[in-house]
C-alpha positions, 0 to 999 in steps of 0.5 A: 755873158757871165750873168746868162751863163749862171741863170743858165746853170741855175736853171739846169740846177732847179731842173735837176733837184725837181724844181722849175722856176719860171717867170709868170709875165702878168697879164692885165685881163682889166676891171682889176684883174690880173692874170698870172698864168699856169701854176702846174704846166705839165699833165699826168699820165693816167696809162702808159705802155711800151709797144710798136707802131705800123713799121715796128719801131719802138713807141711809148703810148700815154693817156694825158690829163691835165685839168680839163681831163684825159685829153689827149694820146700821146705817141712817142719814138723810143728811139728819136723822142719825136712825139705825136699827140691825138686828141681824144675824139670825144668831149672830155672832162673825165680821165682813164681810171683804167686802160688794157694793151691788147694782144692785137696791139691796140690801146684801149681806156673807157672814160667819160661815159666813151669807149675808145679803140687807138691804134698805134700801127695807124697812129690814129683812133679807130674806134669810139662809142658812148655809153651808159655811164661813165668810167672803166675801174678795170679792164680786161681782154677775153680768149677771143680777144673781145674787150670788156671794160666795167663803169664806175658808179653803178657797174656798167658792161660794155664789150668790143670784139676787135675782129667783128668791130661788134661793140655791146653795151649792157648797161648796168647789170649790178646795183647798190645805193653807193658808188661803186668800184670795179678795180679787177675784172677778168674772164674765164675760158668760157666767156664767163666775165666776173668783177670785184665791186667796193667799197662800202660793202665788198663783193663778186659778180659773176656776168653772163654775156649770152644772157645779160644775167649779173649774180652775186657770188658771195652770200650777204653775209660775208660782205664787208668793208672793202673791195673784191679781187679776181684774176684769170689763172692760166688754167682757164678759170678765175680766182678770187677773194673780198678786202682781208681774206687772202685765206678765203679764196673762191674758184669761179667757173661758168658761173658758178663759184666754190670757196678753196681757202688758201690758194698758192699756185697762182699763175695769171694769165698775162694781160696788159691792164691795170688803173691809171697807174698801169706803166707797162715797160717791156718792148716786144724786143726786149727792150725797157721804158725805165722811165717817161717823166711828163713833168721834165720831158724825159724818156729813158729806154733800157737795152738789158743786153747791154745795159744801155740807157738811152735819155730821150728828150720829148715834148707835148702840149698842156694846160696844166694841172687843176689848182686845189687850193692857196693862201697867202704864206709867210713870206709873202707868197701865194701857195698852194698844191695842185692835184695830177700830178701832185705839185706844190706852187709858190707866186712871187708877186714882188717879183712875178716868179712861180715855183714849183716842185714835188710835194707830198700828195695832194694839198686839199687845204692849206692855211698859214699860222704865225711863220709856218704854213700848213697843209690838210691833204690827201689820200691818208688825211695828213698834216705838213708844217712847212718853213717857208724861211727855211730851205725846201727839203722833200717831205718823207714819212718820218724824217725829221730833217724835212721840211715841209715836215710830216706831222700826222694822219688820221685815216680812215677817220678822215682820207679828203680833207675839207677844212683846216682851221688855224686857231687864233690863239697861234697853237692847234690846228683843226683838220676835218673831211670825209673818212676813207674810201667805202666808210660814211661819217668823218671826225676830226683831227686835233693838232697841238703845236706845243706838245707835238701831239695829235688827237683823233675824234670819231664821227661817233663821238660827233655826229654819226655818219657826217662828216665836217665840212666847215670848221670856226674858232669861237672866242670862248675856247668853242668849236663851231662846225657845219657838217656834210652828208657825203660819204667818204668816196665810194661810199654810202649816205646815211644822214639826210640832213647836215647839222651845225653843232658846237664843241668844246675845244678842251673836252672834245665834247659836243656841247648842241647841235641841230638841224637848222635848215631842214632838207640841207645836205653841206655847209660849204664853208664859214668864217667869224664875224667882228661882232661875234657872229658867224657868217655861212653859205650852206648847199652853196646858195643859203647864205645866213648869219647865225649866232653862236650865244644864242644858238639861233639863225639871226638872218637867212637868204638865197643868194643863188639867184643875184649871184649864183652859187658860191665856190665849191672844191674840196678845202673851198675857202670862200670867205676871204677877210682882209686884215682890215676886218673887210670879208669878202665873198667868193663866187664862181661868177665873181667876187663879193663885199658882205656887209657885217652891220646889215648883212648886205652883199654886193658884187663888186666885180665879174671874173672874166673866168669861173672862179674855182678854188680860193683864195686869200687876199695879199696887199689888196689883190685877192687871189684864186684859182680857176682851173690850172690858173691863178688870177687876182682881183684888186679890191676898191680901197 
């Protein structure tokens, strides 16, 4: 009794600070694999509002994600926490990245290349339709009532009349050779619909329903970097500016915009909508959704007449949030970061326990060096060294005290890390990716762990308009890096064709590059071999063997055909080498033995699942994620 009672209170304890800690009961999936269950077992809110349902009582309505996507509605009594959920009534695999509470009542997101109507008086969905693709960036409701969401990537109009049910899909109205984003849309008093676009180059668009006609309101010349804002003023028109010129307003009506300069009455409209992150907190009777925490199941509702809290336990279903990367840590532990919501995962597999906490943003790469653990991460490009043999305090910006501790970062000269490079000498750190939202060419990030100091490089000083996507340390104090085409996100490519190059880790100076393979367009990941040689997957299927002396391609193949193509996340991690020197291959349908004498690949074992991010090896068992999950494979002797 005594030992139940203190599990007990230790459990309430971890709840408490943030922490679950859980046991992984390890199932054996045969043919060497094991599966250890969910790192990450709740979902992310992607959209959530306070209203009422059909007998008028308080609920709660919550677009649910977890790694499959924006799978579900959820519907909770603010009074009793009894919940309902509704599957979304389309196949997923993409998530709200907006959504709009209408003043009818009815919940609204656009996502997966779907529009879709819930309705919380009938506790059900009443509306869906496809569409061209493929995701609302903003939403809004007109003077009618009418609907109107724009799609991500090329600027997609759709409308929904409520009253008429008359749904219109206008297809794409605006293009550009990037990706764009329409975070703010809004609608004048005579049905004009105008959106901001971003983010390599800004801009607003002025629609005309009544005759399909989309037109630029700024001249070319004023575009930059950046994204457009718009919101309805209460005076029947729409107001707007580009990213840095707050004292450049426009007025847009019927269509037409004229510039105001600086704009101080502002009195929006009220609509309910925003991104994924829209959290509308007031009840129609005044009451508060202080809070609705997915990861405890906690509701707490607020009555501001007399400063009530009421905390409401809830529950729904989940398979857990997508797993972005692990290694082995320190303490003999698999650790790594999952992304929606940001978490950090330990597994135990001396004891078969998970844990799991809060982390700080999302953890794209992660690699150990000596007694610490290092992580590459999201948004910002930020570096964190954490103490595993130290106790977990939660990471602030400029807090010394913490640990994982914060280091650096470097956006927007990187924003998504896609390699962290732990050097073999024990004392820097290389972290590289693709730059910040709309810009194109990332560089890459110098840590010394003796001096405490970072060192910033610029895709200029590199290559112009890559990015580094695969980072190895050779033995000479050199730098090899394999580069990518894609821009940051939202972005636009410039390069046709990715490079190897070589730079000196002292000067930061490039020292040869090339295009080695022609029409190439990433190098997925790379790692060095015992002679001397570099082995390397480029577009995830050109498998090759390069030497570094020389400077040239000692041995190329397509492997895609044998074994399909590799792992591919944003820190892939698809090479895994034993201690032993053994280099093992990562590829979605299973896991491979790479030979480094002859160069030869076998396949060593099929995963009963797809094989997602990597991956490291402890103790004979290489580790991996698929999806929320983790599994390993124990490697022959």
């Amino acid at each position: 009794m005594e030992y139940a009672l203190c599990k007990l209170l230790v459990g309430m304890l971890l709840v408490l600070i943030g922490v679950q800690a859980v046991s992984a009961e390890t199932e054996d999936l045969g043919n060497g694999f094991l599966h250890h269950g969910v790192a990450t077992p709740v979902s992310n809110h992607r959209g959530t509002v306070a209203t009422v349902d059909g007998e008028g009582r308080n609920v709660v309505l919550v677009w649910l994600f977890d790694h499959r996507g924006g799978y579900a509605l959820l519907m909770i009594d603010a009074e009793t926490g009894e919940s309902e959920q509704f599957p979304m009534p389309f196949r997923t695999g993409d998530c709200p990245y907006a959504s709009v509470l209408s003043s009818g009542n009815k919940f609204y997101t656009h996502f997966g290349s779907h529009f879709v109507e819930f309705d919380p008086e009938k506790r059900a969905f009443t509306f869906f339709h496809k569409t061209a693709p493929q995701m609302a960036m903003g939403m809004t409701e007109d003077d009618n009532g009418v609907i109107w969401s724009v799609t991500y990537p090329q600027s997609g109009v759709v409308s929904f009349d409520p009253n008429t049910r008359e749904f219109t899909d206008y297809g794409h109205v605006y293009k550009q050779n990037w990706r764009q984003y329409q975070r703010y849309v809004a609608a004048d008093d005579t049905g004009w619909i105008y959106f901001g676009i971003g983010n390599t180059a800004s801009q607003i668009i002025a629609f005309d329903p009544g005759t399909r006609e989309a037109k630029p309101m700024l001249p070319e010349e004023e575009r930059a970097q950046g994204g457009g804002y718009v919101y309805r003023d209460m005076n029947g028109k729409v107001y707007g500016y580009i990213s840095g010129r707050r004292d450049n307003w426009y007025e847009f009506y019927e269509g037409e915009g004229k510039k105001i300069g600086t704009h101080e009455q502002i009195e929006k409209k009220p609509i309910i909508t925003s991104s994924q992150g829209l959290f509308h907190r007031e009840f129609p009777d005044g009451k508060m959704l202080k809070s609705c925490d997915l990861v405890n199941r906690v509701l707490v509702v607020e009555d501001p007449k007399t400063g009530e809290a009421k905390e409401l336990e809830f529950d729904y279903t989940s398979e857990g949030a997508h797993i972005m990367g692990l290694a082995t840590a320190p303490d003999g532990t698999i650790c790594g970061g999952t992304a929606f919501p940001m978490r950090f995962f330990s597994y135990n597999p001396g004891t078969d326990e998970w844990t799991n906490r809060a982390a700080y943003g999302q953890w794209n790469t992660v690699a150990p060096q000596g007694d610490r653990f290092f992580v590459g991460g999201y948004g910002g490009g930020f570096l964190l060294e954490w103490d595993p043999s130290q106790e977990w305090v939660t990471t602030k910006k400029g807090d010394e005290n913490c640990n994982p501790l914060y280091l650096t970062q470097c956006s927007p000269t990187i924003n998504r890390p896609h390699d962290l490079l732990a050097t073999p000498d024990g004392k820097k750190l290389v972290l590289a990716g693709t730059p910040g939202y709309g810009f194109t060419g990332g560089g890459l990030l110098f840590w010394d762990r003796e001096t405490r100091t970072a060192t910033v490089i610029k895709h200029t000083e590199i290559l112009p308009e890559q990015s580094t996507m695969a980072l190895v340390a050779l033995p000479d104090g050199k730098l090899l890096g394999g580069t990518t085409t894609s821009p940051g996100t939202g972005g636009e490519k410039k390069a046709t064709e990715a490079e190897l190059y070589i730079m000196d880790m002292a000067t930061k100076e490039l020292e040869w590059h090339e295009v080695v393979f022609p029409g190439v367009q990433g190098y997925t990941d790379m790692c060095l071999g015992p002679d001397g040689f570099v082995f390397g997957f480029a577009d995830r299927k050109r498998f090759f063997v390069f030497d570094p002396a020389e400077r040239k391609v000692v041995h190329e193949e397509n492997t895609e055909a044998e074994f399909g193509a590799t792992i591919s996340h944003q820190g892939p991690r698809v090479f895994v080498l034993d201690p032993d020197g053994t280099i093992y291959i990562l590829f979605a349908k299973g896991i491979a033995r790479l030979d480094p004498t002859t160069f030869d690949i076998t396949m060593l074992a099929e995963s009963p699942v797809g094989i997602g991010p990597g991956g490291d090896i402890l103790n004979g068992r290489i580790y991996f994620g698929s999806g929320s999950h983790l599994y390993s494979y124990g490697v022959p002797n």
